[in-house]
N, C-alpha and C positions, 0 to 999 in steps of 0.2 A: 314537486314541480307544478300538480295541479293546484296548489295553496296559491304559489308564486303568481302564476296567469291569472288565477281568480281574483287576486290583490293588486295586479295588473291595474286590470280591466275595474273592479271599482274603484280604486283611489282615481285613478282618471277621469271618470264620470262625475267627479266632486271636484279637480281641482280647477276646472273654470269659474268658480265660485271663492278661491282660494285665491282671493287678491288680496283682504285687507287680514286684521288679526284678529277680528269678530267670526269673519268667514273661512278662518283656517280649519283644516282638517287636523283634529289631536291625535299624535303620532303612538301614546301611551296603547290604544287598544289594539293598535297593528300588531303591536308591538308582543303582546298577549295572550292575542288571536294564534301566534306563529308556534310551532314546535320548536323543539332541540335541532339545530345542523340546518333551517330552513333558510332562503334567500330570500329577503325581501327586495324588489327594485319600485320604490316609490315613483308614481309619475309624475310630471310637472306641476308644481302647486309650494303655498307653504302651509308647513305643518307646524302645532306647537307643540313646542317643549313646556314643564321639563321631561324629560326619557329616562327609565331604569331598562339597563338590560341587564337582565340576571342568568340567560340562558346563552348557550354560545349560535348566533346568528351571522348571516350576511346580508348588511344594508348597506342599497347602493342607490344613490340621489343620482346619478348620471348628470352630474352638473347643473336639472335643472330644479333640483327640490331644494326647497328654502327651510330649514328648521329654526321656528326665532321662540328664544326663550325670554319673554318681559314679566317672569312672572315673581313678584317680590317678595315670597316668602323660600324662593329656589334659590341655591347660590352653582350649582350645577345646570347646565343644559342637556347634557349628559352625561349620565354618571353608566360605569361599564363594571358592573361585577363577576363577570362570568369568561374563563378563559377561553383563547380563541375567536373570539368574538374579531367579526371584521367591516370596517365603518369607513364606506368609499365615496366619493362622488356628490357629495352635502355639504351644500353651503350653511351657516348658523349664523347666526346675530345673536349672540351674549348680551344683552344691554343691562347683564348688572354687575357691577364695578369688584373693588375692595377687593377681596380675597379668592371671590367668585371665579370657577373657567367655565371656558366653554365646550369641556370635554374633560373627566377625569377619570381616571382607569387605577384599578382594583384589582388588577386581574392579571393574568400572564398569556404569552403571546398572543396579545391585540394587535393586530394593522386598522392603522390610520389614514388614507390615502388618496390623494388627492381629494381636499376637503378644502373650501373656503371660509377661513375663520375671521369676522370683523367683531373683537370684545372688548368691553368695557373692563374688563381684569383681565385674566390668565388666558392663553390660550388655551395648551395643551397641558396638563399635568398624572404625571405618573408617578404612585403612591404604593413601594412596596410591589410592582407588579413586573418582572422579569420577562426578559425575549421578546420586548417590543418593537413591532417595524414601523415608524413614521415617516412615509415618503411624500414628495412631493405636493406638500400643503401650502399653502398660502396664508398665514396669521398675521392679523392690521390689527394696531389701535385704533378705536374709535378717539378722535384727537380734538378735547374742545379747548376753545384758546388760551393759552395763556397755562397750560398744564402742564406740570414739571417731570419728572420720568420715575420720582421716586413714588406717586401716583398711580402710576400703571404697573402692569401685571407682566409675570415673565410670556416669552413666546410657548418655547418649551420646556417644561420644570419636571425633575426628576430627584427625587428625594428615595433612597433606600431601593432602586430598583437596576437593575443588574442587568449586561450581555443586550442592550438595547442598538438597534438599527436607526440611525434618524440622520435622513441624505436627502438628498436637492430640495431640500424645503426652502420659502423665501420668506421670511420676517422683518418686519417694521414699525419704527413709532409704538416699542412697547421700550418696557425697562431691561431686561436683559435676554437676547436672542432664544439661546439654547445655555440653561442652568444646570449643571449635573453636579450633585451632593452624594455623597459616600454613596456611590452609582460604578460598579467598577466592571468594566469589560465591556464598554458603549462605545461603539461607534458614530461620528461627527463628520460626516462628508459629504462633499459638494452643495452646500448649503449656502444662500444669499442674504446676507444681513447687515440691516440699512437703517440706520438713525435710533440709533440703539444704545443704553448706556454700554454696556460690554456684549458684544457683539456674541462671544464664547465664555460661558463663567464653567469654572471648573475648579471642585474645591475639594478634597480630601475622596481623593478618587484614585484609583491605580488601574493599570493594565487597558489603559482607552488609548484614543487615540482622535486627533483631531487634525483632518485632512482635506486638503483642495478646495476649502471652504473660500467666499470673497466676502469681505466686512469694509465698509465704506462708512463715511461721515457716524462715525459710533466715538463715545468716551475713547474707549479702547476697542481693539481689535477684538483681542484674543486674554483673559484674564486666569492665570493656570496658578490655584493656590493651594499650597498644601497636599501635594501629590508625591508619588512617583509612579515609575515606568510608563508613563504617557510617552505618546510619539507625539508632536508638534510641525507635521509636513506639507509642502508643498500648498499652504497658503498666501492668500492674496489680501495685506490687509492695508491699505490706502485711505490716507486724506484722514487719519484721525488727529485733527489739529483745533478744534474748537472749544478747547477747556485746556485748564494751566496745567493740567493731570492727565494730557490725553497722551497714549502709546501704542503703539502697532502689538506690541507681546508683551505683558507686563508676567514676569515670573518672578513667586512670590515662596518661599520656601519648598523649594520645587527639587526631586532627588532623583538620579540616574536615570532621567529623562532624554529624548531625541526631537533638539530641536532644529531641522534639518528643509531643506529646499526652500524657505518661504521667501516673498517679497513684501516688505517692510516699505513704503515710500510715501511719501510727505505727510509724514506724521511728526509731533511735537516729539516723541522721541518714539526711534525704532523699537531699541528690543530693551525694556529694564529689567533688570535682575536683582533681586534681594535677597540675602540668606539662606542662598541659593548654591546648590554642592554635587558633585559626581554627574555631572550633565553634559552631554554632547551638543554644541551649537557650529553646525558645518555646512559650507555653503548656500548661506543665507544671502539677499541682495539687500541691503541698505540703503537706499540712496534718497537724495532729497529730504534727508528731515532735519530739523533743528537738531536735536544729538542722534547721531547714529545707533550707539548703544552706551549703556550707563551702567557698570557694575557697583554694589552696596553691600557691602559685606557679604560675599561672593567668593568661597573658595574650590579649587579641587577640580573647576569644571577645563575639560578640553574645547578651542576653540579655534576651527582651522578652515581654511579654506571660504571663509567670507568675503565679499566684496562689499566698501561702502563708498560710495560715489556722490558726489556732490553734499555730504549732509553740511551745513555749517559749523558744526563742532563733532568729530568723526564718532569720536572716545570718553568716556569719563569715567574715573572709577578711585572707588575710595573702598579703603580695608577689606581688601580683595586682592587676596594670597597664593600663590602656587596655583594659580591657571595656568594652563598650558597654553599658550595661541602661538599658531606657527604658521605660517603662509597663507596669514589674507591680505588682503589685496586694501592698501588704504590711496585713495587719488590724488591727495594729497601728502605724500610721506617725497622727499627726496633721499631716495635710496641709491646705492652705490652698487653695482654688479660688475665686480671686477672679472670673475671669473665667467662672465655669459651664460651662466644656471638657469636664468629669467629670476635669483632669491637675490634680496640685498645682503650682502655683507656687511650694514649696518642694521642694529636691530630698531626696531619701532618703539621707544616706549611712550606711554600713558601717562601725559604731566596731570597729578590731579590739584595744581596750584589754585586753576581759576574754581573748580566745584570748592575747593575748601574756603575760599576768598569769597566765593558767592551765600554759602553755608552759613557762615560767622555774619554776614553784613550784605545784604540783597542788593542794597542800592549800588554796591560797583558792579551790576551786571549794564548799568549805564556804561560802562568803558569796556565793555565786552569787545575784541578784536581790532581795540586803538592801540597807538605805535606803544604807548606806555607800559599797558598789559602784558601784548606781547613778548615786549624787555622784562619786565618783572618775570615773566613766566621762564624766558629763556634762563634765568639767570637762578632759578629755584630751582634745588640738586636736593633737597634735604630725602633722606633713605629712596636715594634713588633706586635702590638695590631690590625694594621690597613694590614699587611699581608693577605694575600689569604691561609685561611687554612680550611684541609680539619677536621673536628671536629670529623670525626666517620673513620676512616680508618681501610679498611677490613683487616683483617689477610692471607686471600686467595683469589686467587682468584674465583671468584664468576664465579658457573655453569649455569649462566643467560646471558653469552658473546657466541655468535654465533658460531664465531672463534675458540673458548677454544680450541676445540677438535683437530683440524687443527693443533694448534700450539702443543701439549702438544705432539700429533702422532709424527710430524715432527721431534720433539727434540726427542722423546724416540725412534725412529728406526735412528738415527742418533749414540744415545748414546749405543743402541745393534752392531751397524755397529763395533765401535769406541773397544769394548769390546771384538768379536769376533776377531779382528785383531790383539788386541794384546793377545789374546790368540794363538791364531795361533804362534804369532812372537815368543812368549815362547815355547811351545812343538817345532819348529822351532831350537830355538837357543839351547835347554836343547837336542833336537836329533843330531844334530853337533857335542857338546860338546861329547856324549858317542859315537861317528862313529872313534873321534879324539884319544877318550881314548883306 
């Protein structure tokens, strides 16, 4: 305690001189100076990098301590070897690009915490280092014009480390949000990730889980490859429409997984599946995207209880075997309920005429939902039998979707807006007409 106060009280005394990078205070001898379990609280100023901490410490910037690393033979700002170790309330400037972060850990159960991160490469990356908590950070590219995303550096990168915590952090304008490589038993929630190539990359990982997160104008949402037993729930991933390849949930060799509560909405396609087997996809909301969902050699998975609502093309699926789909909900299906269940008694299936017509020969996607297509499509039976069909298709949709409410509001104070105005426009034009008479 008496370390702390006396560390207090001089860095303070220096950091009114701590404006430019000549006149920073180097963070290295603080650093030094301190025992094993000591809390350091930096006071207002910037300090440089680059920092080794080898001992287990607490450092807390209290939001106003600047730590900038420009020094060109460092490709770290801070590098964290020693477990324990806890790194709060620090803003960094990274300014060096390539492979370089702005923080890399070594170490097992590090917290990260509320930290403001603006890099030139990586933000956050953890190497081997287990039981990490990273909450509530802030990681930005530094963005100079004209720069592509294959360029920059992931937000948070975890290679070989295991049981990690990483929740309401918000990332932007890097290459991929939150990365997790053969990293199993990390948690992924309530996190905000914005203009991003894959918003969630997740690759050869089991027993994680990625939850409640929201991804906006990214490649893709959510990217889940080469896994099993992931949970995929109660995500928000919107407006991935700006590349020929953009999707809300792209699942890519993906095993006895739960992909369960998410909202999927105006993306180029909601949810793709590839090679993809033993997995639960159950009320999920679809609505508004060019395809809704698109299976590709896709077997074995259960799919029930989804709703997809306005997309332009709901379904698509090619050699994609013994699914199970039973009571979702399509807005466009005209189904038959004879016996009042709220289930059609005609079944749903999946014509894959136009993906295999588009497959072989791109340019009839020109005639994409003209009267011709249609006809051709109606009139294509060939192994109808081995289609992707939904056998029990709801007649409504089901008050068991999250979202329902959300959307049904949105549309009915949209449709009173739409109503009142042209009421107006009549009492409007009918008061005119008798001013004129």
């Amino acid at each position: 305690m008496l370390f702390s106060l006396l560390l207090i009280i001089t860095t303070y005394s220096g950091s009114a001189y701590a404006n430019t990078t000549s006149e920073a205070i180097p963070l290295q001898p603080i650093i030094d100076a301190a025992q094993i379990g000591d809390s350091i609280t930096l006071a207002p100023g910037t300090y440089l990098g680059p920092v080794y901490i080898n001992k287990r410490l607490t450092i807390s910037g209290e939001g106003r301590a600047t730590l900038l690393n420009s020094s060109p033979d460092a490709e770290v700002a801070v590098m964290i070897q020693a477990d324990g170790v806890k790194l709060q309330g620090l803003n960094i400037q990274q300014d060096n690009g390539g492979e370089a972060a702005a923080i890399r850990v070594e170490a097992d159960q590090v917290t990260l915490k509320d930290l403001v991160i603006h890099t030139f490469g990586f933000g956050i990356m953890l190497r081997e280092a287990d039981s990490g908590v990273i909450v509530n950070n802030k990681i930005r590219w530094f963005i100079p014009k004209g720069a592509t995303s294959r360029k920059r550096g992931n937000g948070i990168d975890l290679y070989n480390s295991h049981g990690s915590d990483i929740r309401e952090n918000e990332i932007s304008y890097l290459r991929d949000g939150i990365y997790l490589e053969k990293s199993r038993n990390t948690k992924v929630d309530h996190n905000r990730l914005f203009h991003l190539r894959y918003g969630v990359h997740c690759m050869y990982i089991n027993g994680s889980s990625v939850t409640n997160n929201i991804g906006e104008y990214n490649i893709t949402g959510a990217m889940v490859m080469g896994v099993s037993d992931v949970m995929v729930s109660g995500n928000s991933f919107r407006k991935q429409n700006q590349n020929v390849h953009s999707q809300g949930i792209l699942l890519f060799d993906v095993r006895t997984s739960q992909i369960v509560n998410n909202v999927v909405e105006g993306n180029r396609v909601g949810i793709y599946m590839q090679q993809s087997s033993d997995n639960t996809l159950q009320n999920n909301m679809v609505l508004r995207n060019y395809i809704g969902i698109q299976f590709e050699g896709s077997e074995g998975n259960r799919f029930q209880k989804n709703a997809f609502i306005a997309n332009v093309i709901e379904a698509e699926a090619t050699d994609s075997k013994n699914n199970k789909m039973t009571r979702n909900f399509w807005d466009s299906f005209e189904g038959l309920d004879v016996s009042g269940d709220g289930v059609s008694d005609l079944p749903y299936a999946i014509n894959p005429f136009y993906q295999q017509l588009v497959t072989e020969n791109a340019a009839y996607q020109l005639f994409f939902q003209s009267p011709g297509m249609t006809f051709l499509s109606d009139l294509y039976t060939n192994d109808k039998e081995q289609w992707s069909t939904d056998s029990e298709p709801l007649m409504q949709l089901d008050s068991v979707h999250a979202n329902v409410g959300q959307v049904s509001e949105g549309q009915g104070s949209v449709m009173v807006v739409g109503w009142l105005l042209l009421f107006f426009a009549v009492i409007t034009i009918l008061y005119m007409g008798v001013l004129r008479l």
